[in-house]
N, C-alpha and C positions, 0 to 999 in steps of 0.2 A: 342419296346418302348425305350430301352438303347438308338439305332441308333437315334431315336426322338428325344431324352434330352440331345445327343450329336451336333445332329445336331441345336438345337435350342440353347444352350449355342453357339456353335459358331458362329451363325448368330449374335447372341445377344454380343458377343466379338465383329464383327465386326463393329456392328455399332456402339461402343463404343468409339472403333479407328477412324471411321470415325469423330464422331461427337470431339474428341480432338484432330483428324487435322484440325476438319474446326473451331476451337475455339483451338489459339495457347496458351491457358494457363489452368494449372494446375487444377481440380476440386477435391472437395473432394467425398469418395465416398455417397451416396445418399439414404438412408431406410427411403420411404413414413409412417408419422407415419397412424395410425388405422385411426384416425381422419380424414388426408387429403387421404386415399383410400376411404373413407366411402363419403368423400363432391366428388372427384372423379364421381362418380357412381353416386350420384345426378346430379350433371352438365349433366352425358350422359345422362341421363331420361328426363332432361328441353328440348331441342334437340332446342332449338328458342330463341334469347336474341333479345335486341335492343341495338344496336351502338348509342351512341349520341358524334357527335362531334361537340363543342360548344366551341366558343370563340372570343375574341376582332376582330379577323380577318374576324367573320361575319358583322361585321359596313361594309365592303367594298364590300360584296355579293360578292367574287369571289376565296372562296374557301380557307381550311386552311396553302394553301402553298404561298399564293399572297405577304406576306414580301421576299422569297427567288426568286420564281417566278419574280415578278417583282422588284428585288435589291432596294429594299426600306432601306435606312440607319436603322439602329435598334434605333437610338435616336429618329428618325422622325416617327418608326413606336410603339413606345412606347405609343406615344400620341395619338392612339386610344385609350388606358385605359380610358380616359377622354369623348369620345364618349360612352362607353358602361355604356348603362341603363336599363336593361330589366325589365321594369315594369310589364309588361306582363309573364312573367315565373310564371306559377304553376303545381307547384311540383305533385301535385295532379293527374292535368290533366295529365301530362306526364307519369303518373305511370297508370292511368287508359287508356289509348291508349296504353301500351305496354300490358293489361291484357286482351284489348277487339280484342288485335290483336292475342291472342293465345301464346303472350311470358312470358317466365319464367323466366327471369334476366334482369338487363339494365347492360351495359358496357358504361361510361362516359369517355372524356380525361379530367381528372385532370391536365393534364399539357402536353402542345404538342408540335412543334419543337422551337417554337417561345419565347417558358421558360416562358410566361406570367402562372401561375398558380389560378387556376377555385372554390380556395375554400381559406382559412383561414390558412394562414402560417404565423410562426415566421423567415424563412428561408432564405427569402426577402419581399421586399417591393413591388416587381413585383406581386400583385395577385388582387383578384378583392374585397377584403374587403378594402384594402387598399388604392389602387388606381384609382380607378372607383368610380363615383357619389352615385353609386346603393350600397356600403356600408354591403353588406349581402353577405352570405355564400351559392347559391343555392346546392349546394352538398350536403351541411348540412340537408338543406330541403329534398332534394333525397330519401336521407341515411333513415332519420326518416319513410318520407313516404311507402319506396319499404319494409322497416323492417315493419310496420304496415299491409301492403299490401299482403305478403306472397312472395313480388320480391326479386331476390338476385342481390345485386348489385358488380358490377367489377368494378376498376379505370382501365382505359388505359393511361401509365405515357410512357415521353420519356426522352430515353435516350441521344439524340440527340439535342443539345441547339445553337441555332442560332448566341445568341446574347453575353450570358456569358464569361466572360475575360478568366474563368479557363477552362472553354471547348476547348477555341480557334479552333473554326469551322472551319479556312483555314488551320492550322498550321498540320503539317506532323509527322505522327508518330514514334518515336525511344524509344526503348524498353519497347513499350507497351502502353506509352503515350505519347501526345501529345508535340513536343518540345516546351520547352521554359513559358511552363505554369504550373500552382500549383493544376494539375491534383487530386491528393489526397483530396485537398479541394474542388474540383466539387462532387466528389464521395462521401464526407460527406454532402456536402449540398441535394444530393438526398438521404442520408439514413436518414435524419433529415426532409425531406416531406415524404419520406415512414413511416416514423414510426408515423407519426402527420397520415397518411389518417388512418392506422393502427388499429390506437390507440381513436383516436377523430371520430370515425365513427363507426355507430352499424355492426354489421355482414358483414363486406366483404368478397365478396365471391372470387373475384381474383383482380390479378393487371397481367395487358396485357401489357408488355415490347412494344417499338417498336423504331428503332433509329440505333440498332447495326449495319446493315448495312451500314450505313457511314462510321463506322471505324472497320469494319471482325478483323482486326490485334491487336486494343486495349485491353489492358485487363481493362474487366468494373469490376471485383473485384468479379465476379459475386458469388464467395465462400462466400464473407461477405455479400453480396446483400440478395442472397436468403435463408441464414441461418435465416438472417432478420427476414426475411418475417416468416418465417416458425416457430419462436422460438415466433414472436409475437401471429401469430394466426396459430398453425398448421392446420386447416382447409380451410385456403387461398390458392388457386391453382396458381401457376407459371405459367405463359407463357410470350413467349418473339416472337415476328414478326421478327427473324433475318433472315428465309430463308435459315437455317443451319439445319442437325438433331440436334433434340433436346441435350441438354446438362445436365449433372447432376443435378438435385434439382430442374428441370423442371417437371409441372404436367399434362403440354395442348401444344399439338403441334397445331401450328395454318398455316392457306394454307389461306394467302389475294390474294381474287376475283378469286380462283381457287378452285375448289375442289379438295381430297386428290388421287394423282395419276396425275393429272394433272397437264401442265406447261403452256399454255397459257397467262401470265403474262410475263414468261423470268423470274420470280425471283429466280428459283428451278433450280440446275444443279446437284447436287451428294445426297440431299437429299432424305431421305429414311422417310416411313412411320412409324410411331413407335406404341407402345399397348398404351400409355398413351390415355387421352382424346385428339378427335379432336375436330378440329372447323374451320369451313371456313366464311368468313365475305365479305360482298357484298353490293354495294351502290345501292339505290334507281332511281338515274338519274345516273351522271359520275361523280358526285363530292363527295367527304366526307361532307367537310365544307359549309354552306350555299351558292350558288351560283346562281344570280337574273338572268342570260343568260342561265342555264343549264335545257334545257327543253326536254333532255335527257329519258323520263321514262319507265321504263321499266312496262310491264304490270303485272296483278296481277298473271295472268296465266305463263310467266315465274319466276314471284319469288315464287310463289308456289310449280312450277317445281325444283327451286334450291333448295328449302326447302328439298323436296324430295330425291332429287339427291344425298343430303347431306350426310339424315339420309341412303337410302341405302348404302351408304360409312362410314355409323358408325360416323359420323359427326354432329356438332350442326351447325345450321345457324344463322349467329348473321347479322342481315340486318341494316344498317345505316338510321339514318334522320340528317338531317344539320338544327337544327331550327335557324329561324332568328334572327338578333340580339335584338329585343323585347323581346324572348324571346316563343315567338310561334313555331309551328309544321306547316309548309305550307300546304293547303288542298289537294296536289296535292299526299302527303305521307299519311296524315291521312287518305285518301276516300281507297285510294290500302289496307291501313291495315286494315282497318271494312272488306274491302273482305276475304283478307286472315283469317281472326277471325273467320267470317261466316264458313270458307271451311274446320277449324281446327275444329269447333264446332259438324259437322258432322262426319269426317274423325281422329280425334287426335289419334284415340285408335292406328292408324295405324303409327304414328308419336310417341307421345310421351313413352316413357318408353322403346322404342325399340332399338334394337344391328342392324347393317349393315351386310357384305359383308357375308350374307349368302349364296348367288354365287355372281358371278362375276355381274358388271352388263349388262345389255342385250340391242340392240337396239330398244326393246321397253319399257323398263323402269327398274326397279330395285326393290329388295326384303327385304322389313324389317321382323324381329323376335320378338315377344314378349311373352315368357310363351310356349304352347303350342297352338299359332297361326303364319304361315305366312304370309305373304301382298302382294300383287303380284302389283306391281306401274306399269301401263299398261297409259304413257305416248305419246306412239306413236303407234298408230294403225297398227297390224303386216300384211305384206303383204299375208301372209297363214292364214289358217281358225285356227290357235291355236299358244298358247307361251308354249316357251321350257324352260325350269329349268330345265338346265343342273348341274349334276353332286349332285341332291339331294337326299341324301340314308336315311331320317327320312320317316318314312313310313304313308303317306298319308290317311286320313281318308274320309274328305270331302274339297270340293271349291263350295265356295256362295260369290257372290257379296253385299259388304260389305253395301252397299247402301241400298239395298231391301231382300238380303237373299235368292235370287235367285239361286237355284243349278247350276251347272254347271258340266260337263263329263268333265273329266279325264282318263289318262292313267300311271301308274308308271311302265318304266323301267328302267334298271340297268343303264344306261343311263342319267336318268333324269327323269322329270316329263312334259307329253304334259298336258294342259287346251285346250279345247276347246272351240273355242268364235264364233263361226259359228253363233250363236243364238244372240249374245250378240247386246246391243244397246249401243255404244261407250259412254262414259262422254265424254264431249269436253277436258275437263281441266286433268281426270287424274280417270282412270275407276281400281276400287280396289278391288282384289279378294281378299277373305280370305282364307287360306287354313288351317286346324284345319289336327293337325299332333299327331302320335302314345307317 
């Protein structure tokens, strides 16, 4: 046991080191209050959110990055504010689509690289109460409805501003900030929207960083940042999309359009896994933002699968829609999520409330835990008459199929655990054993 607590403090040193050479400035150290381990532990239980990224940049259907994408001046691209009307947005309905799809949170951008801001700021004039025809605050609406609803809502805020003088988005960094600009004042103008989403909105449940990668070498102040946060609502969970191990006064390491262990994207080179909460996030077609050409869709049967995939990696899945600039949900997202609802309405026990990498995962699918049951996610049908779980020493009582209750033969050795599926009739989509352990 000594050699355990030695060897896990050192792991836990190293990636300490790690994560303050890949974040070249100072942190303070970090003691999760009760509060935000206790909201912790709920987030890993929701195991499902919905992503909405929504903004001015949906008037052009082609996605939240089409100002940089296509070098649109930021004066000329200001004047979509003046296009966006969504008379069509309710709140309502948006919060009962993410319930009937089986999710337990929404995650909104509040403000995304383009600095136009999605709710009711005194910070600028850049937002959509101000600027825009539509004159209202749908965030506002959000916030009230998901708090009435039993959803926990998240902003996703960036750090990364397109357009802003004090960001200065070309300008090159020397010690730490941007040359030549009044960096200090960009870094209060985002503590002064952080503290309005904060403060003027019921229950948040996180604010989801994402931006840092542009500048790895800045220092975003993140000491004052996330004391913020945390001194406003200690139950607000931190995360940031920098693609770095996680950093001090971080509460969710997040893995975009990869699950955790995976690099597929290219954005992961030295990062490491950490105990905090995970979450991996995943678009519907290939776009984030509203996109009228992107007919991209991916079927119900694979976002199911990543759903899965997730939680056997101890992971939430936070799946995106781009509604259009009206202000609707396209049918092509909402038909996919009545399915997945349907599939959670039957199966969640196996999904919601549950811990991952109870073994490693297998090429035929992976193992959730909940209580004193396992799950056995049998996603690809094994070429041999039985699945191996390897390396599990909780000593097995029964396995039934979670569907009808169906026993099933077993064998436990020191080894592992064989099921045997010689008998079994495959689910197309994702065939669930239960296995009730000592």
């Amino acid at each position: 046991m000594k050699r355990f607590i030695l060897s896990l403090a050192f792991a836990l040193s190293i990636s300490t080191l790690q994560a303050q050479h890949q974040y070249p400035h100072p942190m303070p150290e970090y003691t999760p209050a009760a509060e935000n381990l206790a909201s912790r532990a709920e987030f890993q239980d929701m195991k499902f959110g919905m992503f909405i990224h929504w903004g001015i940049y949906s008037v052009l259907g082609d996605g939240e990055w089409i100002m940089h994408n296509k070098r649109i001046p930021y004066d000329n691209y200001q004047r979509l504010a003046g296009f966006f009307n969504p008379q069509e947005f309710n709140a309502k309905e948006w919060v009962q689509l993410a319930k009937s799809a089986g999710m337990k949170y929404i995650t909104i951008t509040s403000r995304h690289h383009d600095g136009f801001s999605m709710f009711r700021t005194t910070a600028s004039g850049y937002n959509i109460v101000d600027a825009t025809p539509y004159k209202k605050d749908p965030i506002k609406e959000l916030a009230e409805e998901c708090q009435k609803e039993g959803i926990r809502l998240h902003f996703y805020y960036s750090l990364l501003d397109w357009g802003r003088k004090d960001y200065g988005f070309e300008k090159p960094i020397e010690n730490g900030a941007p040359a030549n600009t009044d960096w200090n004042s960009y870094i209060r103008f985002m503590k002064t929207q952080l503290t309005e989403l904060l403060s003027n909105y019921p229950s948040i449940g996180g604010i989801w960083f994402d931006g840092h990668w542009q500048r790895p070498t800045a220092n975003w102040h993140y000491d004052e940042i996330y004391s913020l946060i945390h001194k406003l609502n200690p139950r607000t969970l931190v995360g940031n999309n920098h693609h770095i191990t996680p950093i001090a006064g971080e509460d969710i390491q997040m893995f975009e359009k990869d699950l955790p262990g995976e690099n597929k994207t290219g954005f992961r080179k030295s990062e490491t896994i950490s105990s905090l909460a995970l979450e991996t996030c995943e678009t519907m077609n290939g776009s984030w933002g509203f996109n009228i050409n992107d007919r991209k869709y991916k079927s119900s049967k694979e976002l199911i699968h990543y759903l899965v995939n997730a939680a056997g990696r101890n992971a939430n899945f936070l799946l995106n829609v781009g509604p259009m600039p009206d202000g609707k949900i396209q049918p092509e997202f909402t038909d996919t999520l009545k399915v997945m609802g349907t599939w959670l309405q039957k199966n969640g026990e196996s999904i919601y409330g549950t811990r991952g990498n109870v073994i490693a995962p297998q090429d035929w699918g992976v193992v959730t835990a909940k209580g004193k049951s396992l799950y056995a996610h049998i996603m690809k049908q094994p070429g041999r008459e039985y699945i191996f779980m390897p390396g599990l020493k909780d000593k097995v009582l029964s396995a039934a199929l979670l569907a009808d209750g169906t026993k099933l033969k077993f064998k436990q050795q020191p080894e592992g655990v064989f099921i045997y599926t010689d008998q079994l009739n495959f689910d197309p989509v994702n065939t669930i054993i239960q296995l009730k352990i000592q």
